[in-house]
C-alpha positions as CSV (number, residue, x, y, z in Angstrom):
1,X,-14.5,15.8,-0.4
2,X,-12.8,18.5,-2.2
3,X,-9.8,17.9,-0.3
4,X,-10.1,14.2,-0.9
5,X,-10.0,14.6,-4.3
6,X,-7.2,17.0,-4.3
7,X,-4.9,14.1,-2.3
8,X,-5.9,11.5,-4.7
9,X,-4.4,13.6,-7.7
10,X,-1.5,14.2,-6.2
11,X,-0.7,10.4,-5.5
12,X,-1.8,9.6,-9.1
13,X,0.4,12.3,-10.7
14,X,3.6,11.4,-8.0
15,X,6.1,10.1,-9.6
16,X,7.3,7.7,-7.0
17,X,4.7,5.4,-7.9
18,X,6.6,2.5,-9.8
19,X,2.9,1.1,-11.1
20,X,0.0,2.3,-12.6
21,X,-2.8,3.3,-9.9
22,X,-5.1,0.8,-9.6
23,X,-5.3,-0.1,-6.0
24,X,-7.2,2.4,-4.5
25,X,-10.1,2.4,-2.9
26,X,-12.1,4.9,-0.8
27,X,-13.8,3.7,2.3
28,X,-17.6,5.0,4.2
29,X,-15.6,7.4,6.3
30,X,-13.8,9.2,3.1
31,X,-10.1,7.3,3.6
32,X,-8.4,6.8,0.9
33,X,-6.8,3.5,0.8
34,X,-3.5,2.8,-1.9
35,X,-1.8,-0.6,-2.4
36,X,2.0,0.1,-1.8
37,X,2.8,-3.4,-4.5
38,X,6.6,-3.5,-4.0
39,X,6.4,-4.1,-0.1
40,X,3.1,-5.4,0.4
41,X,1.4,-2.5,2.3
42,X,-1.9,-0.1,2.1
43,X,-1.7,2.7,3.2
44,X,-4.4,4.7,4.3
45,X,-5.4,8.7,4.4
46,X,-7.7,10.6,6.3
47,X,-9.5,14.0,5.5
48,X,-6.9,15.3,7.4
49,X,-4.2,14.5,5.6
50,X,-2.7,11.8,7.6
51,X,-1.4,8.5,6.7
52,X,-1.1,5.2,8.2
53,X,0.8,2.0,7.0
54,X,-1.6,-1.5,7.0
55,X,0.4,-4.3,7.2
56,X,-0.3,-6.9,4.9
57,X,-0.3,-11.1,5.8
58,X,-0.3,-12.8,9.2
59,X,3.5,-12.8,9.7
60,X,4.9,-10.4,7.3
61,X,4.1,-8.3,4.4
62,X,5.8,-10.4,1.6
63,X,3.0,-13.0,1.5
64,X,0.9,-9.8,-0.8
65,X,3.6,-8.6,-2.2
66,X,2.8,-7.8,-5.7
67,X,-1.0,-6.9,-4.7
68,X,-2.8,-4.5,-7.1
69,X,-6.4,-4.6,-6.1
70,X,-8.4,-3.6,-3.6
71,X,-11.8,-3.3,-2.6
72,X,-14.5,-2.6,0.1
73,X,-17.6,-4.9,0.3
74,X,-20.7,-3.4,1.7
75,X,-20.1,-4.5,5.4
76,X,-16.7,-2.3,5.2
77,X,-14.5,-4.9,5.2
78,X,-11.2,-4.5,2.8
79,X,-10.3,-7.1,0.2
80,X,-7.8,-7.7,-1.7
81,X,-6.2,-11.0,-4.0
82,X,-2.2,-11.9,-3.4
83,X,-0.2,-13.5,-5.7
C-alpha cells in the first residue's frame, strides 16, 4: 500500500496534468485508476508500477472526452459520466 500511495503523489504533484485530480479511483486489487480528460482514456497502475491505457467509448475515445469522474460500484465494475 505504501508504494501505492507513493505513486499516487507523484501523479497528483506531476505537472503534466492539465486538470485538477479528481478522477481517480482505486480498485479491490489496489490499481489505481486516473481519467486522462483531454483524450478520453483511464489509465490504470498496478503495485508494480505498470500502466495500461483503457480505451474509452465503443468506437473511439472522443465520445468521453472531457470525463472527470470515476468510480467503482461494489460489484467492481468502473463508472464514469461523459459529456
Amino acid at each position: 500500500m505504501r508504494r501505492l500511495s507513493l505513486i499516487l503523489f507523484a501523479l497528483l504533484v506531476s505537472p503534466a496534468f492539465g486538470h485538477d485530480a479528481n478522477g481517480i479511483a482505486i480498485d479491490a486489487k489496489d490499481q489505481i485508476f486516473v481519467v486522462d480528460a483531454e483524450d478520453g482514456q483511464v489509465w490504470s497502475i498496478d503495485a508494480e508500477g505498470r500502466s495500461r491505457v483503457h480505451l474509452v467509448g465503443i468506437t473511439d475515445a472522443k465520445s468521453c472526452r472531457h470525463t472527470h469522474h470515476l468510480a467503482f460500484d461494489e460489484t467492481g465494475t468502473l463508472w464514469l459520466p461523459s459529456g
